[in-house]
C-alpha positions in Angstrom: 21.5 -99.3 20.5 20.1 -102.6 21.4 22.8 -104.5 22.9 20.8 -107.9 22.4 20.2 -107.0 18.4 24.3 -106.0 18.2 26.8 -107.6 20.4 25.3 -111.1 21.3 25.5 -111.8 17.3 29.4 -111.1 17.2 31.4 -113.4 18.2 35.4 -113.8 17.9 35.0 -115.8 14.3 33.7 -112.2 13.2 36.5 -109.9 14.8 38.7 -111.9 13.5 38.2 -110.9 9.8 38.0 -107.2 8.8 34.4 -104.8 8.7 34.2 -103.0 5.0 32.3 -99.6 5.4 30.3 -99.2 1.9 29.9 -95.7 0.7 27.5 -94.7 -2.2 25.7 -92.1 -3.1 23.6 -92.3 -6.5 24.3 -89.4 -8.5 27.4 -87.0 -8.9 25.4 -83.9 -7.8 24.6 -85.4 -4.5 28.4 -86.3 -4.4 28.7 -82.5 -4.6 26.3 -81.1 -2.6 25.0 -83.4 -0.1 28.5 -83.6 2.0 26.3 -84.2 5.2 25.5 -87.7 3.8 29.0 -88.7 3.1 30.3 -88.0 6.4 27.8 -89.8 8.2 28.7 -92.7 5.8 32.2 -92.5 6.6 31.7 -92.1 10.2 30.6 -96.0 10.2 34.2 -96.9 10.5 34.2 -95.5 14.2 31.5 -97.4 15.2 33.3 -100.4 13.5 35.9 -100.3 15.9 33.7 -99.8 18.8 32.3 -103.5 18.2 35.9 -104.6 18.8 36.7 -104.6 14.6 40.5 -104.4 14.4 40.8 -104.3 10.7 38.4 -101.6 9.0 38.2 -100.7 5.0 35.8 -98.4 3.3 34.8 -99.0 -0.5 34.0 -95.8 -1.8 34.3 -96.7 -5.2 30.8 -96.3 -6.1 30.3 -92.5 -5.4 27.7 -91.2 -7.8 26.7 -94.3 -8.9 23.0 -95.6 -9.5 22.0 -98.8 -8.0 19.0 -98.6 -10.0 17.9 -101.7 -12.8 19.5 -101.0 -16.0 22.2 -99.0 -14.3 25.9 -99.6 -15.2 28.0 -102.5 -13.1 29.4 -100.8 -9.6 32.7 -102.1 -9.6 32.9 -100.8 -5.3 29.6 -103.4 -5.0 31.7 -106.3 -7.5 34.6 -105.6 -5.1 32.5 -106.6 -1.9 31.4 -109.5 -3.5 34.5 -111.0 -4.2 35.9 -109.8 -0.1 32.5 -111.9 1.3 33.8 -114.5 -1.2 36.7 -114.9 -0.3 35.7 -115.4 3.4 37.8 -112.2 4.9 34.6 -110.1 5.6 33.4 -110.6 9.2 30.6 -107.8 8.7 29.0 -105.3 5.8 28.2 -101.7 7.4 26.1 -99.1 5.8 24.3 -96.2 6.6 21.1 -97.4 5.0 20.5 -101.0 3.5 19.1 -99.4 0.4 22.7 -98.4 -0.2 23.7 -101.8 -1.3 21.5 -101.9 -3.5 18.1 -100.8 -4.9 17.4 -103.9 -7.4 15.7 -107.6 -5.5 18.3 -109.3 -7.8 21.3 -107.5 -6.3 19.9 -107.7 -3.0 19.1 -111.7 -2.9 22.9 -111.7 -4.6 24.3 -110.2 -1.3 21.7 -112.4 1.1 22.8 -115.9 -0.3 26.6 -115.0 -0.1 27.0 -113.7 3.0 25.0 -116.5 4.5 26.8 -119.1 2.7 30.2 -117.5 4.4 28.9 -116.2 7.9 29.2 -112.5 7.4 26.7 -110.0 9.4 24.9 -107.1 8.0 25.1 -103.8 10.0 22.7 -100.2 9.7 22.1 -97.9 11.9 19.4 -99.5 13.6 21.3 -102.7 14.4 23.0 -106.1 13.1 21.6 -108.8 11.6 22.7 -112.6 10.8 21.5 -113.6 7.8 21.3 -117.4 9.2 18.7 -116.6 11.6 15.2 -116.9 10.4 14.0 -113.7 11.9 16.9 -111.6 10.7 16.0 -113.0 7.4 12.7 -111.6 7.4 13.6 -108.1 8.4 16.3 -108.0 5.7 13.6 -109.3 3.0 11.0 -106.7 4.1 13.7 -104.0 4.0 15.1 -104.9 1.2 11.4 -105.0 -0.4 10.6 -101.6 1.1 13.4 -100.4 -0.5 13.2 -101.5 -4.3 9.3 -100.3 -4.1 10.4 -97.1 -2.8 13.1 -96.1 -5.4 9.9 -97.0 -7.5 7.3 -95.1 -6.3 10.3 -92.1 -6.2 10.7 -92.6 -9.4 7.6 -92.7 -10.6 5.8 -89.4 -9.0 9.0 -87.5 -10.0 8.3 -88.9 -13.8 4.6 -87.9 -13.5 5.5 -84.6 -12.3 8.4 -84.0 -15.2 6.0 -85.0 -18.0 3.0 -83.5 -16.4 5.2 -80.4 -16.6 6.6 -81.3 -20.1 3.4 -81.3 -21.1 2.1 -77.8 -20.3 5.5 -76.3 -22.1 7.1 -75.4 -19.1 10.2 -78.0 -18.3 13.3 -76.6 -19.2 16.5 -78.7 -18.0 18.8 -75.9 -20.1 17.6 -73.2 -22.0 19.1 -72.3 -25.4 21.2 -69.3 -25.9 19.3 -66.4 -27.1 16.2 -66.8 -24.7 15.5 -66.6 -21.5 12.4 -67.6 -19.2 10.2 -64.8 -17.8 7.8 -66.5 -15.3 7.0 -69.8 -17.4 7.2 -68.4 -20.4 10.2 -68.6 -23.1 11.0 -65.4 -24.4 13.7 -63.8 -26.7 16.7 -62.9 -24.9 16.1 -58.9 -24.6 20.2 -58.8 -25.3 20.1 -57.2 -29.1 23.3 -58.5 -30.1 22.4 -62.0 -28.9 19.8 -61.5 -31.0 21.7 -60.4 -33.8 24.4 -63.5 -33.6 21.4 -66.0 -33.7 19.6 -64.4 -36.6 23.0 -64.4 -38.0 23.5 -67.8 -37.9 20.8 -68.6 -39.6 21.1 -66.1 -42.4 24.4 -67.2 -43.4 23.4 -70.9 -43.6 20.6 -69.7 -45.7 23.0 -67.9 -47.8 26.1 -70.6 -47.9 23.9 -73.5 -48.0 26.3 -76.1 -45.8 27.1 -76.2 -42.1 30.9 -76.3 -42.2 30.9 -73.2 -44.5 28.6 -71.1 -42.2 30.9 -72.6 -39.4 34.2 -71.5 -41.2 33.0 -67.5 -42.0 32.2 -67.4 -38.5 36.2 -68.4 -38.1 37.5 -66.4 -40.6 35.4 -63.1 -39.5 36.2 -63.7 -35.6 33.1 -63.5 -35.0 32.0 -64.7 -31.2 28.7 -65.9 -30.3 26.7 -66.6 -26.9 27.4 -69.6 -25.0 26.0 -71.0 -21.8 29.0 -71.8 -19.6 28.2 -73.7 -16.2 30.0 -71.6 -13.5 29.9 -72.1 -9.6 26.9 -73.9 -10.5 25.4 -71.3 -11.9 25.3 -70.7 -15.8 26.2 -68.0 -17.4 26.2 -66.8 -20.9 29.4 -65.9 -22.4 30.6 -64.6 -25.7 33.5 -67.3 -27.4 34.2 -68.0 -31.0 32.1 -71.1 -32.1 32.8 -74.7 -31.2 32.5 -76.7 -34.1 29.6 -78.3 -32.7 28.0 -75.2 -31.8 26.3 -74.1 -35.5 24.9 -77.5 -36.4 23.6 -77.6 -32.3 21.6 -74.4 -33.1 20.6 -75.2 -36.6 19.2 -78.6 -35.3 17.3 -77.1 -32.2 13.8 -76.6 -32.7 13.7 -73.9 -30.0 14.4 -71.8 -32.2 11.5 -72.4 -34.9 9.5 -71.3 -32.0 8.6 -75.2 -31.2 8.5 -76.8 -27.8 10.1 -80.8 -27.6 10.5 -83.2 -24.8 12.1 -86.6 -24.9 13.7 -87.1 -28.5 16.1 -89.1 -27.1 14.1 -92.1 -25.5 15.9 -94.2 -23.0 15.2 -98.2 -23.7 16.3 -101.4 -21.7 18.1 -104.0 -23.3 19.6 -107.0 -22.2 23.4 -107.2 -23.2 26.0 -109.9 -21.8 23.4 -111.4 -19.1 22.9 -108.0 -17.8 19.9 -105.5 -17.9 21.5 -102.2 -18.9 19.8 -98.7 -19.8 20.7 -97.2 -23.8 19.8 -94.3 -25.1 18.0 -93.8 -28.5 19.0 -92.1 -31.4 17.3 -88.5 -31.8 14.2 -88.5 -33.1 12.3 -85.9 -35.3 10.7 -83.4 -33.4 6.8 -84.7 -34.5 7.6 -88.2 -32.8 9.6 -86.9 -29.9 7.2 -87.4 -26.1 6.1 -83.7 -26.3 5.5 -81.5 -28.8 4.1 -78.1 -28.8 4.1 -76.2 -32.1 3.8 -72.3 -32.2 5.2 -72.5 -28.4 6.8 -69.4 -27.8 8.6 -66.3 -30.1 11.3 -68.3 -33.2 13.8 -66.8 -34.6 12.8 -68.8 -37.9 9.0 -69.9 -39.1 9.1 -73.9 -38.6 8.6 -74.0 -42.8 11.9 -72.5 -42.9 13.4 -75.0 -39.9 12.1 -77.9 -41.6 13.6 -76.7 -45.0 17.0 -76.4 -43.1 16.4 -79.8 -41.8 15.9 -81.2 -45.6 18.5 -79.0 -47.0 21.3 -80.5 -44.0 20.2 -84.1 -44.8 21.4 -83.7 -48.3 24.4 -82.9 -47.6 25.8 -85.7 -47.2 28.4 -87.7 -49.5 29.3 -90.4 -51.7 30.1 -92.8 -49.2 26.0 -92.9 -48.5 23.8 -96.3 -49.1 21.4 -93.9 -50.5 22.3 -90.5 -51.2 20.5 -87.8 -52.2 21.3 -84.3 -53.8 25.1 -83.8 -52.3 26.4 -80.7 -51.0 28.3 -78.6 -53.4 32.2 -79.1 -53.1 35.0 -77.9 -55.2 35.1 -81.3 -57.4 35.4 -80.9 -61.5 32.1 -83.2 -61.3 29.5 -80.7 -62.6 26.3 -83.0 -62.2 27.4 -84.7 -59.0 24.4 -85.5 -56.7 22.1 -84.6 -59.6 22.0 -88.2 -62.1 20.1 -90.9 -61.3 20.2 -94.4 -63.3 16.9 -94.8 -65.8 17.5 -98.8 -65.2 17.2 -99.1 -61.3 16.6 -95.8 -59.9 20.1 -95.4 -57.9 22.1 -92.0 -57.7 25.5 -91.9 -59.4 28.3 -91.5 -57.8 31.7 -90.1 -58.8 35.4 -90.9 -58.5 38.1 -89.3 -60.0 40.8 -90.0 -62.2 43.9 -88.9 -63.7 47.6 -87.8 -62.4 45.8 -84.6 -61.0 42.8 -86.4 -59.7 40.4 -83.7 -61.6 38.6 -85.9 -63.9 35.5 -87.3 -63.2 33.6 -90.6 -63.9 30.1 -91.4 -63.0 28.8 -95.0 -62.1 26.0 -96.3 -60.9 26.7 -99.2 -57.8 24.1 -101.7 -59.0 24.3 -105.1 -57.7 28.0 -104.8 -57.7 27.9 -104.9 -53.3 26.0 -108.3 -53.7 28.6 -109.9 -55.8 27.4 -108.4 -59.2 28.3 -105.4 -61.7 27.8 -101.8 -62.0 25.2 -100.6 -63.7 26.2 -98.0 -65.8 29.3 -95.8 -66.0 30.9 -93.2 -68.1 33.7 -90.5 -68.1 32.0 -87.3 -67.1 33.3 -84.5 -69.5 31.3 -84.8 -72.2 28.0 -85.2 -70.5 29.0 -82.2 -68.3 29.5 -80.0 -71.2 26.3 -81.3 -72.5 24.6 -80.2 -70.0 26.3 -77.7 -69.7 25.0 -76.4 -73.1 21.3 -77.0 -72.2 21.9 -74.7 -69.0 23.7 -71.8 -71.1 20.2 -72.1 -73.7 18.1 -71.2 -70.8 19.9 -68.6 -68.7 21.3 -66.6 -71.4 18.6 -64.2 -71.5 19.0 -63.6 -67.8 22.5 -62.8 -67.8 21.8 -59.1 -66.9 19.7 -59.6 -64.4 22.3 -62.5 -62.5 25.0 -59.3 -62.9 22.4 -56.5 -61.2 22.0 -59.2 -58.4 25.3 -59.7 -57.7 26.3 -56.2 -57.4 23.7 -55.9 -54.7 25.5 -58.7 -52.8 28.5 -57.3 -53.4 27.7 -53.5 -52.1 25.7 -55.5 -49.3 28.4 -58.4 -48.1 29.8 -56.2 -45.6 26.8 -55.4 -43.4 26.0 -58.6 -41.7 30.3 -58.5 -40.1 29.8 -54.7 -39.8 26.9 -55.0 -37.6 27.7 -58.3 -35.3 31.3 -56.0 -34.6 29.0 -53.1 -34.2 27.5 -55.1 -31.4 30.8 -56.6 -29.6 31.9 -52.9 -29.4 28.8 -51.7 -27.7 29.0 -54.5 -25.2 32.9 -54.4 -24.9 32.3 -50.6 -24.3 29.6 -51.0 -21.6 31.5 -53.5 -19.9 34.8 -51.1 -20.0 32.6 -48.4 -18.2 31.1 -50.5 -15.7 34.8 -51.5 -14.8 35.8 -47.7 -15.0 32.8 -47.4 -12.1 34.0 -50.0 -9.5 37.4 -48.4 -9.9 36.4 -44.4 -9.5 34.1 -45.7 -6.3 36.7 -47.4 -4.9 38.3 -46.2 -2.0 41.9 -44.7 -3.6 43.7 -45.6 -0.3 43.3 -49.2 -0.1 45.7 -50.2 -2.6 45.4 -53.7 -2.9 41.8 -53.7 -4.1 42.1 -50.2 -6.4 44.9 -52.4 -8.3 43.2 -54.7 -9.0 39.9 -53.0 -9.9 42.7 -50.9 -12.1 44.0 -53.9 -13.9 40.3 -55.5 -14.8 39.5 -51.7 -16.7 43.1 -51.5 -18.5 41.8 -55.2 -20.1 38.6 -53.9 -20.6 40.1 -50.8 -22.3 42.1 -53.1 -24.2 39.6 -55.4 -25.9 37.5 -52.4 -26.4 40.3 -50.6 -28.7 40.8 -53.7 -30.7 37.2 -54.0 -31.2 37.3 -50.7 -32.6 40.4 -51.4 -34.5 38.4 -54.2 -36.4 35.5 -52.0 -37.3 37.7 -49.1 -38.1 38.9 -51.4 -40.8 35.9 -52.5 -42.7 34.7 -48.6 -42.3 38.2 -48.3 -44.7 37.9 -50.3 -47.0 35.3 -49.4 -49.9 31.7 -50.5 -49.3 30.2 -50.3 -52.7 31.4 -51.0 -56.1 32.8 -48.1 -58.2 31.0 -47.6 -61.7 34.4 -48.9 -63.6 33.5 -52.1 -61.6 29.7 -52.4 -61.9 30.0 -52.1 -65.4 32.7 -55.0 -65.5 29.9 -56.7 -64.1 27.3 -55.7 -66.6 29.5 -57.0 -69.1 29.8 -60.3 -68.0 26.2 -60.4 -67.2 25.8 -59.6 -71.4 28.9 -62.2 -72.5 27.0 -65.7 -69.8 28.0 -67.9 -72.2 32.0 -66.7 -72.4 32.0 -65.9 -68.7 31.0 -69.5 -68.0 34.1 -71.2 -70.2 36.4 -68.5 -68.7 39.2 -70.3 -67.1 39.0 -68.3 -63.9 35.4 -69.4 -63.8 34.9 -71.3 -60.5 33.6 -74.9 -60.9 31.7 -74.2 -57.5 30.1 -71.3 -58.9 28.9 -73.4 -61.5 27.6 -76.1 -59.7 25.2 -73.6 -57.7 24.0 -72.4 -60.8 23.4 -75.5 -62.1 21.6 -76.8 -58.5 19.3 -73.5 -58.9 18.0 -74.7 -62.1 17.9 -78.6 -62.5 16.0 -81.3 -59.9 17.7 -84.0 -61.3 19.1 -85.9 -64.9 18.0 -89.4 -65.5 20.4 -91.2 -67.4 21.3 -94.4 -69.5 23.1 -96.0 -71.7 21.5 -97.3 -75.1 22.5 -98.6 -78.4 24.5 -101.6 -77.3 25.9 -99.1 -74.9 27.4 -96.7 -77.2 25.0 -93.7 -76.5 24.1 -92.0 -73.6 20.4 -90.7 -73.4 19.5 -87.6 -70.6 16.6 -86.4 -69.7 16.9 -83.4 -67.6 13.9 -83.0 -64.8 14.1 -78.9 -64.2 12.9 -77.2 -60.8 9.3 -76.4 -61.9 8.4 -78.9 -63.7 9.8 -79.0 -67.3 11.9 -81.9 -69.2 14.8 -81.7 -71.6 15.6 -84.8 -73.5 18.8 -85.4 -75.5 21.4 -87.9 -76.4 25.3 -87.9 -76.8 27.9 -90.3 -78.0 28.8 -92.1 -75.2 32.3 -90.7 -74.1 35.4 -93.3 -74.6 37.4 -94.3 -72.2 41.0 -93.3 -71.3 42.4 -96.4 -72.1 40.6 -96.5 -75.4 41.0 -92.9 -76.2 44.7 -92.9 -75.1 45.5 -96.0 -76.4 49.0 -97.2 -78.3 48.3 -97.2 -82.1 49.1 -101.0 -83.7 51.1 -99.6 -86.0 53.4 -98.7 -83.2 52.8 -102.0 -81.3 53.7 -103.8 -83.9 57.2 -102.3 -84.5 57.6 -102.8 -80.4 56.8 -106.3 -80.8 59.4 -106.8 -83.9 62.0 -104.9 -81.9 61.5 -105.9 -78.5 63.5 -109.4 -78.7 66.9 -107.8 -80.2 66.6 -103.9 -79.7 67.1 -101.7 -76.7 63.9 -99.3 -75.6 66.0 -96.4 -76.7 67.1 -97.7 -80.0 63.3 -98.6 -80.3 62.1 -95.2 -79.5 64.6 -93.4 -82.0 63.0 -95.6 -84.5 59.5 -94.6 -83.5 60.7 -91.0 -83.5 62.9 -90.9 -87.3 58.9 -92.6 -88.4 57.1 -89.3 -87.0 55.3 -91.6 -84.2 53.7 -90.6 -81.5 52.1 -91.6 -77.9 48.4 -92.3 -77.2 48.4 -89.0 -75.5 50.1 -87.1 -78.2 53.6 -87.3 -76.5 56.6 -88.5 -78.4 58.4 -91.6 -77.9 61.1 -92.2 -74.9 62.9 -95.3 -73.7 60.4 -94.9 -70.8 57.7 -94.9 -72.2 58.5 -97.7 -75.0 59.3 -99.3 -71.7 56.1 -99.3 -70.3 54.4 -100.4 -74.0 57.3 -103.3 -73.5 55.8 -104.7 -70.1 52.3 -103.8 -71.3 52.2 -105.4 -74.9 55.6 -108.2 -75.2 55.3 -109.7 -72.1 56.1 -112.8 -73.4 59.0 -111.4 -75.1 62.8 -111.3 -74.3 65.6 -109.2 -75.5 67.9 -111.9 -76.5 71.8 -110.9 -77.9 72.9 -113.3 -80.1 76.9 -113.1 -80.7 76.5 -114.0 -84.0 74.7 -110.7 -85.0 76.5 -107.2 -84.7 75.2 -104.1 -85.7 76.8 -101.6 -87.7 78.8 -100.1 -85.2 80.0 -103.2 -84.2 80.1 -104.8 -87.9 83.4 -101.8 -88.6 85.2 -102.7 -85.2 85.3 -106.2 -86.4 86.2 -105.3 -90.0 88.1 -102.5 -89.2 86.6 -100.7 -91.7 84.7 -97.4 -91.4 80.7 -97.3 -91.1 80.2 -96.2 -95.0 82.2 -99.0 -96.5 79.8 -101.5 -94.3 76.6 -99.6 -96.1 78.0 -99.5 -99.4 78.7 -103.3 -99.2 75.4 -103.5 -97.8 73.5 -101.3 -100.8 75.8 -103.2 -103.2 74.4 -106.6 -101.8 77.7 -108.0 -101.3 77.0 -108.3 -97.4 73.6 -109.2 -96.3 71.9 -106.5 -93.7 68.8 -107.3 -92.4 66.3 -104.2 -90.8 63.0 -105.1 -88.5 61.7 -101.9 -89.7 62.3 -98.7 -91.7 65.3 -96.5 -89.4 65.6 -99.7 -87.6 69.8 -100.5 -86.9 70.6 -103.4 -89.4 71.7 -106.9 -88.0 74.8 -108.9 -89.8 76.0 -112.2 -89.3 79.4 -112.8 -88.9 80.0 -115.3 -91.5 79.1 -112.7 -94.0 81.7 -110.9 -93.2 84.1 -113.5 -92.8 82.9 -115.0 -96.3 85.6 -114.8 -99.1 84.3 -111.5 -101.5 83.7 -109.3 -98.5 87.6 -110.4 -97.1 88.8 -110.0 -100.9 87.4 -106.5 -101.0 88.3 -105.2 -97.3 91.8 -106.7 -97.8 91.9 -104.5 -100.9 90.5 -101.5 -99.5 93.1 -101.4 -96.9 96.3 -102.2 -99.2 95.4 -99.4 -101.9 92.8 -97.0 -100.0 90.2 -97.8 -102.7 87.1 -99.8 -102.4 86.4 -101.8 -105.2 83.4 -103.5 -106.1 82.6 -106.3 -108.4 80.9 -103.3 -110.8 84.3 -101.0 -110.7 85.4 -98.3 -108.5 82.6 -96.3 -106.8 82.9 -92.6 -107.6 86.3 -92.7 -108.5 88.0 -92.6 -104.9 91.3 -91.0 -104.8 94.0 -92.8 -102.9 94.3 -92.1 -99.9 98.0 -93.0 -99.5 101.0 -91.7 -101.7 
């Protein structure tokens, strides 16, 4: 080293604050791999302490970072920074200048603070003080040479990526079931690869939604290929889905036979002051940076991809700003995802209602986001069954035919599990031989590797006999329908109409039925919105048109009669709610919902309709009861004095308890009479004795 380009710039104002070693290295892979690098970076912190350093610190803190514009902050760089800052760094080492940074705003950053606060810059090739003019310039041409060369890198190694990209032959990962021969993609020559992909895709075609074709794969344990990264090498291996996995292969266009590069674009954007690097959101393969059609061998034709595509997109849910034809769930909502509003052309959505949740209601959103109303909206039964109708008119006739097709599906819904076990056991097997061979070759004496080789075949042997175990079982059970049961089948095929209004009739099965035959129903409401007019757009082409009356509401359909509102509201201020509801009950009343009358439910039509109403006692009233405890009388001589109209009894209602004043009894003819009636037993009247009473006492 030069001695006048290193030592005559130190001085003793330098040694006498600490050297920082910075360590980076760009990406994690060269982290990794290029160990070389590292330890001539850390090997700075010797030659630290030969210029007479007594206090040395590395900041390594930025290992597999990028330097690079639009990178994310180095918090190792940040940390240097604040050290020159703070006026404790004497001098910066590095194995390369370009290490500290790669961008001319980072660099000229570093330049003005460490010459503001005296601190030297150290490479390989030598020191340099930032406050000398020719230092300056060396440092500005290196620091120049530097950006433009991460440039230039960056730029051929683009070039060459999309000149690649562009001939079909760029391949960061390949998808499981292929495999590169020379440059070309081909089909993994693994048949039961094979057979798992095509799997995958013939069950989405036959479930219709991603999370069911994910949850027979579950339920069936049935495993499917997987690249797994290993020693840096990746392998395929066979694991029951991830839950990512399906919609991963059912959203690759690899397999439609179709070659794409760069749907994810990567854009600059200036957030917070700072330049940083974001990622797109996927785009379709047509607009991604390459695209090859009719690349290589699909496992689909792209018609059928793009139709996967479309059919994935609709399934989505209520909670959409604009959603289309829904996926079909389990919901009592028969026409969900199908109406649209004939006023402004939105889809209706459903909630549900009820104690159970099961009933459905339909409404359109409107304006009602912007501070308006909802369009339209209506209890679903009655247009369901309505529809309903229409649907049972036009698939009658092809009952029998619906019944023949299912019990094909039926005698064929084994195969597709059958086969994919079929497969795992021949692979299992193969494996379990292969391990059978390393152990018979092995030399019986040495013990410590025939053990182990012995151990690897027993757990071969072992997943091979559950494996068979598995397909011993569907082999079992009965593949094909008797003729008892095919002709069950027939039956229903013959009797649509009472097979659809069965109770055990699925509501999903209905709602696929209904998605086979019917585009979508336009709706809305007419006739001062009393009737609800349909017109039903079928797949093909046709229309149905028809009306209904528009279905009431629960609260108008279930709602308290007046007759019986009106005897709450005349009881409520001096009558209990069970004295109220015995009323309601002696006058055959009843419930909006059919139900007869409890206190708890007169106490509900209490808060609802007499709000304003409070039971008030007045001590001046007694009831009957209470009317013979005063009197000391029994409760018949208070009704006959009552029916005679020598005591005045007032009733609310009919059955309702009758309310006396006391100073009717305690007038003079009612005293005469119960003074009487005690002293001889007999209860006489102004008109004479009533039905010649005996007396009572000898």
């Amino acid at each position: 080293m030069n001695s006048l380009r290193t030592g005559s710039k130190i001085n003793s104002t330098h040694l006498a604050r600490k050297a920082i070693v910075y360590v980076r290295q760009s990406t994690r892979k060269q982290v990794r791999h290029n160990q070389e690098s590292q330890r001539l970076q850390y090997a700075l912190t010797d030659r630290a302490t030969d210029l007479g350093f007594g206090q040395v610190e590395v900041i390594d803190k930025d290992l597999g970072i990028s330097a690079s514009l639009g990178a994310r902050q180095r918090p190792g760089f940040q940390q240097l920074l604040s050290s020159v800052a703070l006026g404790d760094v004497g001098m910066i080492l590095s194995r390369e200048l370009s290490r500290l940074s790669r961008t001319d705003k980072d660099w000229c950053h570093l330049m003005e603070v460490c010459q503001i606060f005296d601190t030297l810059l150290g490479d390989e090739e030598g020191i340099y003080d930032t406050n000398t003019v020719d230092d300056q310039l060396i440092l500005g041409i290196k620091g120049t040479i530097s950006v433009a060369e991460l440039n230039v890198l960056k730029l051929r190694m683009q070039q060459g990526k999309d000149a690649k990209a562009r001939r079909g032959e760029l391949y960061c990962s390949i998808a499981p079931g292929y495999v590169r021969d020379g440059a070309e993609l081909v089909i993994d020559p693994n048949k039961r690869v094979q057979d798992a992909i095509r799997l995958i895709f013939s069950k989405f075609n036959e479930l219709k939604t991603v999370r069911q074709t994910y949850i027979w794969f579950m339920d069936n344990h049935i495993e499917v290929p997987v690249n797994k990264s290993l020693a840096a090498k990746s392998d395929l291996v066979w694991k029951l889905p991830a839950q990512t996995f399906i919609p991963s292969v059912l959203h690759n266009p690899i397999y439609a036979g179709a070659y794409v590069y760069g749907r994810r674009p990567i854009e600059k954007v200036l957030e917070d002051g700072r330049i940083r690097r974001r990622q797109q959101a996927i785009q379709p393969p047509e607009k991604a940076k390459v695209f090859i059609k009719s690349h290589h061998e699909g496992y689909i034709s792209w018609e059928t991809y793009q139709q996967n595509q479309k059919m994935i997109d609709q399934n989505g849910s209520n909670f959409q700003t604009n959603p289309e034809t829904l996926a079909i769930r389990k919901g009592q909502g028969l026409l969900t995802g199908l109406l649209r509003c004939s006023r402004c052309g939105r889809k209706l959505t459903v909630r549900y209602w009820g104690k159970s949740g099961t009933h459905p209601r339909y409404h359109c959103q409107g304006d009602y986001t912007s501070a308006g109303s909802y369009c339209i909206g209506f209890a679903g039964k009655g247009s369901d069954d309505a529809v309903a109708e229409k649907i049972l008119e036009v698939i009658s006739g092809k009952g029998v035919e619906a019944s023949l097709a299912a019990i094909e599906e039926c005698n064929a819904h084994k195969d597709d599990k059958h086969q994919a076990l079929q497969r795992q056991l021949e692979q299992l097997s193969y494996e379990a031989q292969r391990a059978f061979n390393q152990y018979d070759q092995a030399d019986p004496a040495n013990r410590l590797v025939v053990d182990t080789l012995e151990q690897r075949w027993n757990e071969k042997l072992e997943t091979v006999e559950v494996a068979q175990q598995a397909l011993n079982a569907i082999a079992v059970a009965p593949t094909k329908l008797n003729e008892k049961d095919q002709q069950k089948i027939r039956m229903l095929g013959k009797h649509f109409k009472e097979t659809w209004h069965h109770p055990d009739c699925p509501m999903l099965l209905k709602k696929q039925i209904v998605r086979l035959l019917i585009k979508e129903v336009m709706v809305d409401l007419v006739q001062d919105d009393k009737r609800l007019n349909f017109i039903i757009h079928w797949h093909g082409g046709g229309h149905s048109a028809f009306s209904i009356e528009r279905p009431m509401s629960a609260c108008t359909l279930h709602r308290t009669a007046d007759g019986d509102v009106e005897i709450i509201t005349k009881m409520a201020a001096l009558h209990s709610d069970a004295e109220i509801a015995m009323v309601l009950g002696k006058l055959g009343r009843k419930t909006g919902k059919g139900n007869r009358w409890t206190s708890s439910r007169v106490a509900v039509a209490r808060r609802k309709y007499c709000k304003n109403i409070q039971n008030k006692s007045n001590e001046n009233q007694l009831t009957i009861v209470q009317a013979q405890n005063y009197c000391g009388v029994s409760g018949s001589t208070i009704h006959r004095l009552i029916e005679a109209k020598l005591l005045k009894g007032e009733q609310v209602v009919p059955y309702a308890p009758y309310a006396i004043n006391k100073s009717d009894l305690d007038c003079e003819s009612v005293l005469t009479i119960i003074k009487h009636l005690k002293k001889t037993g007999r209860l006489v009247l102004d008109r004479g004795i009533l039905d010649k009473q005996e007396n009572l006492f000898q």
